[in-house]
PQR file with spaces between the fields and no chain letter, atoms N, CA, C, O and H, PARSE charges and radii, in Angstrom:
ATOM       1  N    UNK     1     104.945  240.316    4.899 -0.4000 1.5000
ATOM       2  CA   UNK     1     106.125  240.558    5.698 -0.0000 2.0000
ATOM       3  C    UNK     1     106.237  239.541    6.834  0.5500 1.7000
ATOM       4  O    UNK     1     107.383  239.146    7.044 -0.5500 1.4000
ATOM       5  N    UNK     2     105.533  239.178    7.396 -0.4000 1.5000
ATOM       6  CA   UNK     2     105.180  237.863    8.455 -0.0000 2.0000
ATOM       7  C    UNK     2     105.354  236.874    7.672  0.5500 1.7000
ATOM       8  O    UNK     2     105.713  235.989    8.449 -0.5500 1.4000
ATOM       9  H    UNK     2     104.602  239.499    7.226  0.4000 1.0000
ATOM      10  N    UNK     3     105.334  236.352    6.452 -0.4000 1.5000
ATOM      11  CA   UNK     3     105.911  234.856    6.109 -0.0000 2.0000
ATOM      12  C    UNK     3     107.500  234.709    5.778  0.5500 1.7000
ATOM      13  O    UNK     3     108.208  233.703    5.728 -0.5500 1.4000
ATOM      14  H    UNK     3     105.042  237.071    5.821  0.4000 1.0000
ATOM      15  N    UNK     4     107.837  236.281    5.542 -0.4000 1.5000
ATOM      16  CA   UNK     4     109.207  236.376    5.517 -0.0000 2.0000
ATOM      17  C    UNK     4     109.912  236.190    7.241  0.5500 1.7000
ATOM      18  O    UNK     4     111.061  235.752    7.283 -0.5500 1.4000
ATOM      19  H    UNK     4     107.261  237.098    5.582  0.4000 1.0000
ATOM      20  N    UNK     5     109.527  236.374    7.986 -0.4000 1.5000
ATOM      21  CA   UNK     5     110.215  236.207    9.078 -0.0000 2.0000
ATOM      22  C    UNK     5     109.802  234.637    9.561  0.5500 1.7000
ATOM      23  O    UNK     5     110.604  233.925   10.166 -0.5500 1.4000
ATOM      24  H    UNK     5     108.593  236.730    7.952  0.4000 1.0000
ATOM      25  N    UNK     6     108.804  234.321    9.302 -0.4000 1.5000
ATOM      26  CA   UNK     6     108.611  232.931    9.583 -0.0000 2.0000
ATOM      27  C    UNK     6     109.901  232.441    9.165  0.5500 1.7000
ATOM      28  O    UNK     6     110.819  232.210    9.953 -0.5500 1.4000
ATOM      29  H    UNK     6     108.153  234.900    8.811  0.4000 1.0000
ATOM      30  N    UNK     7     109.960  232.283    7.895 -0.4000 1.5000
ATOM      31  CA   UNK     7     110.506  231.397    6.541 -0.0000 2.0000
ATOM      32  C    UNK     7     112.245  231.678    7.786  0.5500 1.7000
ATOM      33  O    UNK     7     113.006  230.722    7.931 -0.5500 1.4000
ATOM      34  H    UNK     7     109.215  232.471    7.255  0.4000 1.0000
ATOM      35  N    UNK     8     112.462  232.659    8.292 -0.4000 1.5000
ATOM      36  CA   UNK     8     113.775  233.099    8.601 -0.0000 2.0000
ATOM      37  C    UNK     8     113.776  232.389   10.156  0.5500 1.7000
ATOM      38  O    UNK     8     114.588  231.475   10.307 -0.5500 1.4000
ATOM      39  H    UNK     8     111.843  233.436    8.174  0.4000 1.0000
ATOM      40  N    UNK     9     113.108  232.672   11.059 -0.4000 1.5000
ATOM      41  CA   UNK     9     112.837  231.958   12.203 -0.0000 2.0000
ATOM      42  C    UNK     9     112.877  230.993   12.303  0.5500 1.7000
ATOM      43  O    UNK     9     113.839  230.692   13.010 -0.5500 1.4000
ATOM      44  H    UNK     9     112.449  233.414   10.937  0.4000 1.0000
ATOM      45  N    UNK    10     112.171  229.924   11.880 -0.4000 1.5000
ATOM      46  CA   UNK    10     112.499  228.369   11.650 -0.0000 2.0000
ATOM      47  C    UNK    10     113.054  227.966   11.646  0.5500 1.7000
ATOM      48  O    UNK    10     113.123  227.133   12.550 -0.5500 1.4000
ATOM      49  H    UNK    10     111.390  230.169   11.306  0.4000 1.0000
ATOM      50  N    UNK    11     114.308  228.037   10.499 -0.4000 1.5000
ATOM      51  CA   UNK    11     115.338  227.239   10.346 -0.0000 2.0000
ATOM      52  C    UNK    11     116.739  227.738   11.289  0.5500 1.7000
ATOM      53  O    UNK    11     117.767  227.061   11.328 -0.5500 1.4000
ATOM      54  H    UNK    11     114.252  228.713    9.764  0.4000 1.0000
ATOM      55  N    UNK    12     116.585  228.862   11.923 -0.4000 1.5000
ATOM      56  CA   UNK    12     116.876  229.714   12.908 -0.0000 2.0000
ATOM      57  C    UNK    12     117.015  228.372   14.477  0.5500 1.7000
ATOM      58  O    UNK    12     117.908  227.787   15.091 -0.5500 1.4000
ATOM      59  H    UNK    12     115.750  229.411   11.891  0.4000 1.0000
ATOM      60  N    UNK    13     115.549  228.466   14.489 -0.4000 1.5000
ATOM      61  CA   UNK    13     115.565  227.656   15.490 -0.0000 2.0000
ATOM      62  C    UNK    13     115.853  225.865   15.755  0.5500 1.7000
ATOM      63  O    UNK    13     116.441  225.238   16.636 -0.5500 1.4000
ATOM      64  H    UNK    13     114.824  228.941   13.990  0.4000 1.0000
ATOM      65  N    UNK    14     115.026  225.429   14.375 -0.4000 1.5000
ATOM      66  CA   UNK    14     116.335  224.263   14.342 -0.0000 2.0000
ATOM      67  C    UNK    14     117.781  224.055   14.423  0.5500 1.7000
ATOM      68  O    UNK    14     118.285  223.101   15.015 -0.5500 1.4000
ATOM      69  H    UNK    14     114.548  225.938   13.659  0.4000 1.0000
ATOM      70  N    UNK    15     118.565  225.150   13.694 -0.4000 1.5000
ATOM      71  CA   UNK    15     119.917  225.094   13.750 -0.0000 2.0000
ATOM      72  C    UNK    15     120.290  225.229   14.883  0.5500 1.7000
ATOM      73  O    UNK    15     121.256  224.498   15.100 -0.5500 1.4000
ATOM      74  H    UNK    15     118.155  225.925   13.213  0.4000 1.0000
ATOM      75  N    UNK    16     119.834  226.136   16.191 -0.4000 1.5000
ATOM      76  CA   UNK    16     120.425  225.721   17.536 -0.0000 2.0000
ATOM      77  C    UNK    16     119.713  224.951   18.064  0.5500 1.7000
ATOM      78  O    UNK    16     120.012  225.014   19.256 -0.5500 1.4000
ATOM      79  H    UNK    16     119.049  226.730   16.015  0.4000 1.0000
ATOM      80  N    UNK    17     118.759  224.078   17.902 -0.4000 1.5000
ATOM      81  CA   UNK    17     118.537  222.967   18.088 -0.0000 2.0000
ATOM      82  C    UNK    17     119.615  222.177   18.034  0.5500 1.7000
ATOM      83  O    UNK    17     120.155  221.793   19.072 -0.5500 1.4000
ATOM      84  H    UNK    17     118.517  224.027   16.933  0.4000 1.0000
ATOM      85  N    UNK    18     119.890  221.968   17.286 -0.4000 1.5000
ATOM      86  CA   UNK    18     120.957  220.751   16.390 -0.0000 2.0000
ATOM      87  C    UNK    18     122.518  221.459   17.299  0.5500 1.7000
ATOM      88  O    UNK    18     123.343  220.760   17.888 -0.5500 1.4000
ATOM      89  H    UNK    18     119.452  222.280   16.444  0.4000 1.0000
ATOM      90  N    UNK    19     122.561  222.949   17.175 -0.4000 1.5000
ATOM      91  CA   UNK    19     124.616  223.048   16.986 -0.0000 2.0000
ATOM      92  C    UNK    19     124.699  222.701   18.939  0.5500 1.7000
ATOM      93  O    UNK    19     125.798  222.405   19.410 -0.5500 1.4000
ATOM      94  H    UNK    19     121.890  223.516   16.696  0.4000 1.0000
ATOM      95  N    UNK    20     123.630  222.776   19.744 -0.4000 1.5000
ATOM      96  CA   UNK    20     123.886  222.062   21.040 -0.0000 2.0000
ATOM      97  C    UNK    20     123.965  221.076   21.898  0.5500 1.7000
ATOM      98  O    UNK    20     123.880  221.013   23.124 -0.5500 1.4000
ATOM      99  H    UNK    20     122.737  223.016   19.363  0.4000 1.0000
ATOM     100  N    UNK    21     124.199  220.065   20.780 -0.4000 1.5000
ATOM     101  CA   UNK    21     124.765  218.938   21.070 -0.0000 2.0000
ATOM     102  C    UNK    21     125.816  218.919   21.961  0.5500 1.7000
ATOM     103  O    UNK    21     125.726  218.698   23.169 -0.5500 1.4000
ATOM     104  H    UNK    21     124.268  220.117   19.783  0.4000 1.0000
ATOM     105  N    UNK    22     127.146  219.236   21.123 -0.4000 1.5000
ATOM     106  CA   UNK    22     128.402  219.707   22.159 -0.0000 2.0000
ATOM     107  C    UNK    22     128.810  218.410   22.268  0.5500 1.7000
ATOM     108  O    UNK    22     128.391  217.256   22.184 -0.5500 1.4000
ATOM     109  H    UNK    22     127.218  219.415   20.142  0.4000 1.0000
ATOM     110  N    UNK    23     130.147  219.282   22.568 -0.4000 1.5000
ATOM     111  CA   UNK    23     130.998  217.728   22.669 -0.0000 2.0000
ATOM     112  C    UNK    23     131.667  217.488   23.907  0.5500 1.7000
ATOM     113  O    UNK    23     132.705  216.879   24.163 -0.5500 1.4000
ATOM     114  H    UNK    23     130.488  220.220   22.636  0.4000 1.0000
ATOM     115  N    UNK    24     130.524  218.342   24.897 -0.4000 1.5000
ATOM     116  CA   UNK    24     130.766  218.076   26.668 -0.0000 2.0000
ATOM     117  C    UNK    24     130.424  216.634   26.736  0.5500 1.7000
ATOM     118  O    UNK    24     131.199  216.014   27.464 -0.5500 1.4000
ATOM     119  H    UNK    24     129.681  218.837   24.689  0.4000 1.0000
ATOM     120  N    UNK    25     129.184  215.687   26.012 -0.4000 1.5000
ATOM     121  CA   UNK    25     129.250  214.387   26.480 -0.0000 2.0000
ATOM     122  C    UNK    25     129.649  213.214   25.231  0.5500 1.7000
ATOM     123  O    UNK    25     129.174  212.127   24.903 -0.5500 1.4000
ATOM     124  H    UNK    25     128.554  216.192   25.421  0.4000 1.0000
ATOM     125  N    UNK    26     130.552  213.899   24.844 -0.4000 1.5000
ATOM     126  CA   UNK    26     131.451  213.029   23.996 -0.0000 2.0000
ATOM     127  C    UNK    26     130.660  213.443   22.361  0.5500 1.7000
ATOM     128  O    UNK    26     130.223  214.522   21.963 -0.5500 1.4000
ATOM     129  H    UNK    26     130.938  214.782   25.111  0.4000 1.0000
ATOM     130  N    UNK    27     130.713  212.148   21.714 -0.4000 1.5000
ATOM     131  CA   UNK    27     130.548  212.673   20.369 -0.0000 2.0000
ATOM     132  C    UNK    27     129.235  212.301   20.190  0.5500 1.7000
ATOM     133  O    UNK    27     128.927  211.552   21.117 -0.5500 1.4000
ATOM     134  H    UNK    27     131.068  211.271   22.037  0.4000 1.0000
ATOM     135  N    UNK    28     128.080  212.517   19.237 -0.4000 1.5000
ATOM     136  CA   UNK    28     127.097  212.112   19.321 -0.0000 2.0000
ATOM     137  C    UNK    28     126.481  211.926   17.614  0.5500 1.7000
ATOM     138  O    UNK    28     126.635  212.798   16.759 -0.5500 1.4000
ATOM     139  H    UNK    28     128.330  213.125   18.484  0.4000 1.0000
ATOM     140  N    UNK    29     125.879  210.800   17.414 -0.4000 1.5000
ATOM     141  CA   UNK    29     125.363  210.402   16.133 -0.0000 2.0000
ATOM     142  C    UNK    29     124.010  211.284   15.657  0.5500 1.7000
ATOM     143  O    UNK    29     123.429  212.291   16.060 -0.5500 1.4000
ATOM     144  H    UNK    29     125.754  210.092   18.108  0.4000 1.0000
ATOM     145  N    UNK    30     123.841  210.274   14.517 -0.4000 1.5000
ATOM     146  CA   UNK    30     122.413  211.499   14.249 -0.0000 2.0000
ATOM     147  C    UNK    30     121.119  211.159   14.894  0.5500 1.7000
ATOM     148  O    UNK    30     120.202  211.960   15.069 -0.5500 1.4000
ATOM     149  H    UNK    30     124.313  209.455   14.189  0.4000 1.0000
ATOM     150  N    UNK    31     121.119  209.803   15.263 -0.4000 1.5000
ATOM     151  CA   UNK    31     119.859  209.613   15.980 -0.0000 2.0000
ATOM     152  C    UNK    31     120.325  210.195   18.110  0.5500 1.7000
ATOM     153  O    UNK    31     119.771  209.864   19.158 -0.5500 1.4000
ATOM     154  H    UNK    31     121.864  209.152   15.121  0.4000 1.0000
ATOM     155  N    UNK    32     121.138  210.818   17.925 -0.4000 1.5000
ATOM     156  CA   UNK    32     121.245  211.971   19.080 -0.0000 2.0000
ATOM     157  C    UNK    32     122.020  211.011   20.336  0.5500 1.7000
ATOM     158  O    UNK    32     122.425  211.712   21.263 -0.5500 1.4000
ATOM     159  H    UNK    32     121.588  211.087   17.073  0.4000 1.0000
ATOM     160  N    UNK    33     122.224  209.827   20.460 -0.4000 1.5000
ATOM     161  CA   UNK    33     122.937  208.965   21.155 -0.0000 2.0000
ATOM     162  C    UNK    33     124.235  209.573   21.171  0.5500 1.7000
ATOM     163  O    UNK    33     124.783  209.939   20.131 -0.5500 1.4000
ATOM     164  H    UNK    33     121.895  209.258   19.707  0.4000 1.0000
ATOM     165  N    UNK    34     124.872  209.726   22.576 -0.4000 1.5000
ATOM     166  CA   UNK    34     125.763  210.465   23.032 -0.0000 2.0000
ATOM     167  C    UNK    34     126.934  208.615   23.602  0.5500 1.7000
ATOM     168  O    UNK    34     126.576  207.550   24.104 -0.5500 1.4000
ATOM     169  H    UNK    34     124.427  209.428   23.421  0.4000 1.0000
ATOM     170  N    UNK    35     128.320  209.158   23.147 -0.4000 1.5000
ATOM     171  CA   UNK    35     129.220  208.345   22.717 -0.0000 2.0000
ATOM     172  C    UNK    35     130.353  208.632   23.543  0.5500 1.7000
ATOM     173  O    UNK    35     131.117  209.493   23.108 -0.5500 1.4000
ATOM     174  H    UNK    35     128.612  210.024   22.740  0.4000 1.0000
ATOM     175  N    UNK    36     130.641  208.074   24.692 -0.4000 1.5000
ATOM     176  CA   UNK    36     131.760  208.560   25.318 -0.0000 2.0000
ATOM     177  C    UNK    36     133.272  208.668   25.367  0.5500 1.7000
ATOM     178  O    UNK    36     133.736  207.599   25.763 -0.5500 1.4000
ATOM     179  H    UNK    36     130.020  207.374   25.045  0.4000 1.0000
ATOM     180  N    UNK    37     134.134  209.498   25.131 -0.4000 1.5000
ATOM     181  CA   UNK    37     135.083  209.714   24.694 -0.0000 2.0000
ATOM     182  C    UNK    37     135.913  208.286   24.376  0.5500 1.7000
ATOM     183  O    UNK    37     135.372  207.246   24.752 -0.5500 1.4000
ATOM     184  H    UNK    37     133.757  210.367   24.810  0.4000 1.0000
ATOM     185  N    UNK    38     137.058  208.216   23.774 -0.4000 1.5000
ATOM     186  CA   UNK    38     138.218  207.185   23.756 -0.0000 2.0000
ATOM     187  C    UNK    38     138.802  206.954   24.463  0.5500 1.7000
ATOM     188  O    UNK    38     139.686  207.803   24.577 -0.5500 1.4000
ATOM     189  H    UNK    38     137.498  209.060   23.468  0.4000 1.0000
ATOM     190  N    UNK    39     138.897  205.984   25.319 -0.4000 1.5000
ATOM     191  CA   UNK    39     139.958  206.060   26.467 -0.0000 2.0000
ATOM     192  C    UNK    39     140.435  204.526   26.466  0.5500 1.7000
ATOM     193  O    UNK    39     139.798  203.472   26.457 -0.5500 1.4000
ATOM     194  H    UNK    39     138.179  205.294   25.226  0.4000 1.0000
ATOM     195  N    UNK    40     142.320  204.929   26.486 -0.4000 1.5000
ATOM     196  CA   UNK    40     143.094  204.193   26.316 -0.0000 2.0000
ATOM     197  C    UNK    40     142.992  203.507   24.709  0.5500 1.7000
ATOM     198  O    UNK    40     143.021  204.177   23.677 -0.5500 1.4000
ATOM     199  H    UNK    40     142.837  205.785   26.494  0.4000 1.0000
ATOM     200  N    UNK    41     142.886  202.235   24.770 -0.4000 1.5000
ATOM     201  CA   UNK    41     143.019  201.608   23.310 -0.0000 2.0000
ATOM     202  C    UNK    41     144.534  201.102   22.959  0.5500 1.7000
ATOM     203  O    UNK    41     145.523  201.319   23.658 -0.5500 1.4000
ATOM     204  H    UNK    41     142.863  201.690   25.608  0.4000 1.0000
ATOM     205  N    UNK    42     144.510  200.545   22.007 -0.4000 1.5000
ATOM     206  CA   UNK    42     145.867  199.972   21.434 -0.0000 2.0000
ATOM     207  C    UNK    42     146.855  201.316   21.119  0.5500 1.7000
ATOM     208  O    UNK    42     146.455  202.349   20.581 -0.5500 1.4000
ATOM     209  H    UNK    42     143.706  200.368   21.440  0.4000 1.0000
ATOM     210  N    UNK    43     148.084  201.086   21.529 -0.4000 1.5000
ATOM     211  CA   UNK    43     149.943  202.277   21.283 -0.0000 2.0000
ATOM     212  C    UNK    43     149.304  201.933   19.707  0.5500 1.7000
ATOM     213  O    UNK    43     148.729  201.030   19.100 -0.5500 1.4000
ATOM     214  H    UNK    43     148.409  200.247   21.966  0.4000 1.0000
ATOM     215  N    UNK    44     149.782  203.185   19.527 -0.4000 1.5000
ATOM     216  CA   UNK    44     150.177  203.840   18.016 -0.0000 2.0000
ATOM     217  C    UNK    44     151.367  203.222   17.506  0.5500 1.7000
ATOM     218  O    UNK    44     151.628  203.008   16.322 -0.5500 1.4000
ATOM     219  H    UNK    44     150.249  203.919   20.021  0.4000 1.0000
ATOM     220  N    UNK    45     152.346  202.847   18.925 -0.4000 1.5000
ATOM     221  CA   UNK    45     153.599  202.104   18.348 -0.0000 2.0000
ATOM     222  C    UNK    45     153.511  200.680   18.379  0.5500 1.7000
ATOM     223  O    UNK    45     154.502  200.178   17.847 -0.5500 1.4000
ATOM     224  H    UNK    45     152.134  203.021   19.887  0.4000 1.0000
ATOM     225  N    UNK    46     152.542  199.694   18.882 -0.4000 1.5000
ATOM     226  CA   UNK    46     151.801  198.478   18.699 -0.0000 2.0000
ATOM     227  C    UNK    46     151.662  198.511   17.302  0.5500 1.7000
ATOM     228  O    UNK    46     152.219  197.673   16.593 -0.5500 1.4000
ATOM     229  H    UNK    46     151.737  200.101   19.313  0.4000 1.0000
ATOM     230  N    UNK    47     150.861  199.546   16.782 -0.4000 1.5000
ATOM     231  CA   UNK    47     149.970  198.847   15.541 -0.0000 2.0000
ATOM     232  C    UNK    47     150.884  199.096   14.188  0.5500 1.7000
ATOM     233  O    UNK    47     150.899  198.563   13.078 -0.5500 1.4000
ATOM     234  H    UNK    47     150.409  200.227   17.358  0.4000 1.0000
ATOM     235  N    UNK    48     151.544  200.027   14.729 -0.4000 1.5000
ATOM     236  CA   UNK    48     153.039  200.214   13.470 -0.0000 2.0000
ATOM     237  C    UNK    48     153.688  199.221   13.747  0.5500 1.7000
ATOM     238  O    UNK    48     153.654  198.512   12.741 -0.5500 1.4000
ATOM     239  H    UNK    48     151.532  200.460   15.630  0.4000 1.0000
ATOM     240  N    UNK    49     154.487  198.557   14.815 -0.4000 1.5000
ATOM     241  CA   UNK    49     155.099  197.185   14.625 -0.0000 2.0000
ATOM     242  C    UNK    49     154.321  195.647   14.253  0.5500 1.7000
ATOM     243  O    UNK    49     154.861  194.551   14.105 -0.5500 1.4000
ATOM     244  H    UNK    49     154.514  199.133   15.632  0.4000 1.0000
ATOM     245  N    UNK    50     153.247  195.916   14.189 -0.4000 1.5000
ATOM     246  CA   UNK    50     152.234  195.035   13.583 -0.0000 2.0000
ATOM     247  C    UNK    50     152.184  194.881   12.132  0.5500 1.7000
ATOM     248  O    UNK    50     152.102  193.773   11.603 -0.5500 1.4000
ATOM     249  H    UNK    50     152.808  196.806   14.309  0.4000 1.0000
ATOM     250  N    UNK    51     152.240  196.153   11.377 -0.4000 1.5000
ATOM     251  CA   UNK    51     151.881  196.772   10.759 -0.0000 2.0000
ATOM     252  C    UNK    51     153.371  196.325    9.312  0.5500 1.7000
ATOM     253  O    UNK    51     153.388  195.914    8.152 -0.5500 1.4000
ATOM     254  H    UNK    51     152.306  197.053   11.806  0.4000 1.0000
ATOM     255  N    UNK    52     154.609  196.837   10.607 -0.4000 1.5000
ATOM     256  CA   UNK    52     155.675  196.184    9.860 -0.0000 2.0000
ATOM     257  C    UNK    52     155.970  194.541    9.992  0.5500 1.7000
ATOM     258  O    UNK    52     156.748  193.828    9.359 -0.5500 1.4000
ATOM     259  H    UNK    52     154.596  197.171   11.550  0.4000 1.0000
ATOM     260  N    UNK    53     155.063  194.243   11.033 -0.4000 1.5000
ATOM     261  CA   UNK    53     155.390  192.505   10.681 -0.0000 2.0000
ATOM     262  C    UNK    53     154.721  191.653    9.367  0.5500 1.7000
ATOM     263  O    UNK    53     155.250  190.772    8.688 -0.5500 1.4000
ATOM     264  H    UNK    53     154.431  194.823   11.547  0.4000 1.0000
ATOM     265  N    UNK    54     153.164  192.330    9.249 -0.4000 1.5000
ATOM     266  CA   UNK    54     152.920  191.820    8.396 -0.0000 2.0000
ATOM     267  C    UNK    54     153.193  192.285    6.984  0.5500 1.7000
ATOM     268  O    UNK    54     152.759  191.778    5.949 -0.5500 1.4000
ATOM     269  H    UNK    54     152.734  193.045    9.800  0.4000 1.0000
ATOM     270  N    UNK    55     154.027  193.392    7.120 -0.4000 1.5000
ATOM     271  CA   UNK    55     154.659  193.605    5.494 -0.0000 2.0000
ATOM     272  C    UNK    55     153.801  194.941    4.914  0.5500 1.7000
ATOM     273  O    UNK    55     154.034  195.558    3.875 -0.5500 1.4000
ATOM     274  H    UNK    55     154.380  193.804    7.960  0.4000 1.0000
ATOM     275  N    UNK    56     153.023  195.130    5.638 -0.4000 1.5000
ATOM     276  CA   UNK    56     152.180  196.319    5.188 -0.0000 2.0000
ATOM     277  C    UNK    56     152.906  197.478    4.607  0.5500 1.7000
ATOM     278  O    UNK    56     152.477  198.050    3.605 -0.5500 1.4000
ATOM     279  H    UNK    56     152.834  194.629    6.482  0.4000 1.0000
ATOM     280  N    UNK    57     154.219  197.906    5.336 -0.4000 1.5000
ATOM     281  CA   UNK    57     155.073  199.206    5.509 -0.0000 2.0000
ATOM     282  C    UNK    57     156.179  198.635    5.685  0.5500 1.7000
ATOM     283  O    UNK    57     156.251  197.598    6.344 -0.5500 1.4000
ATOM     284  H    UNK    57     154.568  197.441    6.149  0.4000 1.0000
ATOM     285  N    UNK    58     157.327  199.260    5.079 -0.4000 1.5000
ATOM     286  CA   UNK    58     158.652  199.062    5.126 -0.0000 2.0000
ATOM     287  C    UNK    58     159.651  199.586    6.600  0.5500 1.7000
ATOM     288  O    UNK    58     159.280  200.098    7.656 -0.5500 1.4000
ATOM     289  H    UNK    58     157.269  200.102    4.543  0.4000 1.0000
ATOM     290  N    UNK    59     160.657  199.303    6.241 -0.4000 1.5000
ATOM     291  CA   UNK    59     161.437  199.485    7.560 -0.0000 2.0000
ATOM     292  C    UNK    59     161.776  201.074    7.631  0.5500 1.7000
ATOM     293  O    UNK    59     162.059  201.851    8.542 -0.5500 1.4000
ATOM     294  H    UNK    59     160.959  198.887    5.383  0.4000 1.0000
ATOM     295  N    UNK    60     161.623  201.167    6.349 -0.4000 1.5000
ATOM     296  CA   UNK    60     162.176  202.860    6.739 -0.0000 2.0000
ATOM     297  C    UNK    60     161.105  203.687    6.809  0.5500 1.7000
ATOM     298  O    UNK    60     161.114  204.655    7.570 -0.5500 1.4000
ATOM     299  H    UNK    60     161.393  200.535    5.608  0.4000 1.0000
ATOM     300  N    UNK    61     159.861  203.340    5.868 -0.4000 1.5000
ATOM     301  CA   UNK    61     158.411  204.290    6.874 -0.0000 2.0000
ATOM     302  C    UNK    61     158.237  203.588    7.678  0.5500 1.7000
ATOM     303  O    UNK    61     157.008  203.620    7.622 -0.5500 1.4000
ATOM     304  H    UNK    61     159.854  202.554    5.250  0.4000 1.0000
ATOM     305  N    UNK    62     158.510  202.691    8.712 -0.4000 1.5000
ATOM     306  CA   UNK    62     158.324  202.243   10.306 -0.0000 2.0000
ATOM     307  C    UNK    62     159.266  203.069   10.964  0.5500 1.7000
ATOM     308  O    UNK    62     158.861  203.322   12.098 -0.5500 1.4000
ATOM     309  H    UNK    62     159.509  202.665    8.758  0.4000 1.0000
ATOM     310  N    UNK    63     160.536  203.677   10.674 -0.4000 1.5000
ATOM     311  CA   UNK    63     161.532  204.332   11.405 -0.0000 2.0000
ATOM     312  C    UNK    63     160.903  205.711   11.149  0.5500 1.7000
ATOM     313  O    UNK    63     160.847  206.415   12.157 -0.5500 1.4000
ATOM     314  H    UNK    63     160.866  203.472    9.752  0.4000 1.0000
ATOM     315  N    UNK    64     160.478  206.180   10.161 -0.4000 1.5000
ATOM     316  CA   UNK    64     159.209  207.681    9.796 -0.0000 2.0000
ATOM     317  C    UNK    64     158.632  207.765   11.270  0.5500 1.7000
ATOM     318  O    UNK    64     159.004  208.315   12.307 -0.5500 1.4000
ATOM     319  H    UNK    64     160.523  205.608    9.342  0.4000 1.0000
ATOM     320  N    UNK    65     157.522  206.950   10.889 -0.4000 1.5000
ATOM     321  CA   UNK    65     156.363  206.662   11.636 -0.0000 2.0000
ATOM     322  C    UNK    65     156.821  206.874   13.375  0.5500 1.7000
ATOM     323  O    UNK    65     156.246  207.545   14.233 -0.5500 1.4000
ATOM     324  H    UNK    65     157.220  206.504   10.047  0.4000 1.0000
ATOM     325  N    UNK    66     157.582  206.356   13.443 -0.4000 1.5000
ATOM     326  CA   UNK    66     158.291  205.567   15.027 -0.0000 2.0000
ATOM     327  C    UNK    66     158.684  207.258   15.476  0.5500 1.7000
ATOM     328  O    UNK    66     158.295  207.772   16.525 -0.5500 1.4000
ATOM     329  H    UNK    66     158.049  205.811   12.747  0.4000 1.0000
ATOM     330  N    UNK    67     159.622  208.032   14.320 -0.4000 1.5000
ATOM     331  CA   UNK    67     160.020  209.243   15.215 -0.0000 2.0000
ATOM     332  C    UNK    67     158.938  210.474   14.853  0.5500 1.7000
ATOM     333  O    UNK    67     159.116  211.650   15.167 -0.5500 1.4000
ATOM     334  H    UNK    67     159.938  207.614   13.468  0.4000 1.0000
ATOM     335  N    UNK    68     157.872  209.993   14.186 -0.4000 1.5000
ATOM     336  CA   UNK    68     156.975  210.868   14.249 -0.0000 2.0000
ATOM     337  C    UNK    68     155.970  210.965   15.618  0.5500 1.7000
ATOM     338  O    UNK    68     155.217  211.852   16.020 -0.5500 1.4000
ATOM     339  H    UNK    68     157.727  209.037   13.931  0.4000 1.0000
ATOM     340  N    UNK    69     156.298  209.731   16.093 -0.4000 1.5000
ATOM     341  CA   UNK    69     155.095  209.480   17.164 -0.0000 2.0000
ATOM     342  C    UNK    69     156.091  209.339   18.434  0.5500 1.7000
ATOM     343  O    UNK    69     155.726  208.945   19.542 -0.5500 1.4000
ATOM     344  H    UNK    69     156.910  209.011   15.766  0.4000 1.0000
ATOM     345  N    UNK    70     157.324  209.701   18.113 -0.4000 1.5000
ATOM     346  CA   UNK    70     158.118  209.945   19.814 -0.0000 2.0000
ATOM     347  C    UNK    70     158.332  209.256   20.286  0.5500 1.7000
ATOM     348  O    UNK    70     158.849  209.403   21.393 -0.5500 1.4000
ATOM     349  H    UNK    70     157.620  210.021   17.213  0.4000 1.0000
């Protein structure tokens, strides 16, 4: 009856090991290095007019796109 609660305990205690990571200091990989949020970066409406210059997407999913993102 004691190797049954072992066997149950263990992996018990790794798993909140592991689920308290949290994503209070951003996101974090598996070797546990903590990654700090996104901030700023390239418009959504930059990379769609980019996007339609080089031919990637047409004019009318660029006009989609454009009133999807406001």
């Amino acid at each position: 009856m004691m190797f049954f609660w072992f066997l149950f305990l263990i992996p018990l205690v790794f798993w909140m090991m592991r689920s308290d990571t949290g994503e209070r200091h951003g996101s974090m990989n598996r070797a546990g290095y903590s990654y700090p949020p996104a901030v700023g970066g390239p418009d959504p409406l930059d990379i769609v007019r980019q996007r339609l210059a080089r031919g990637e997407i047409t004019t009318s999913e660029y006009e989609v796109i454009r009133r999807a993102l406001g």
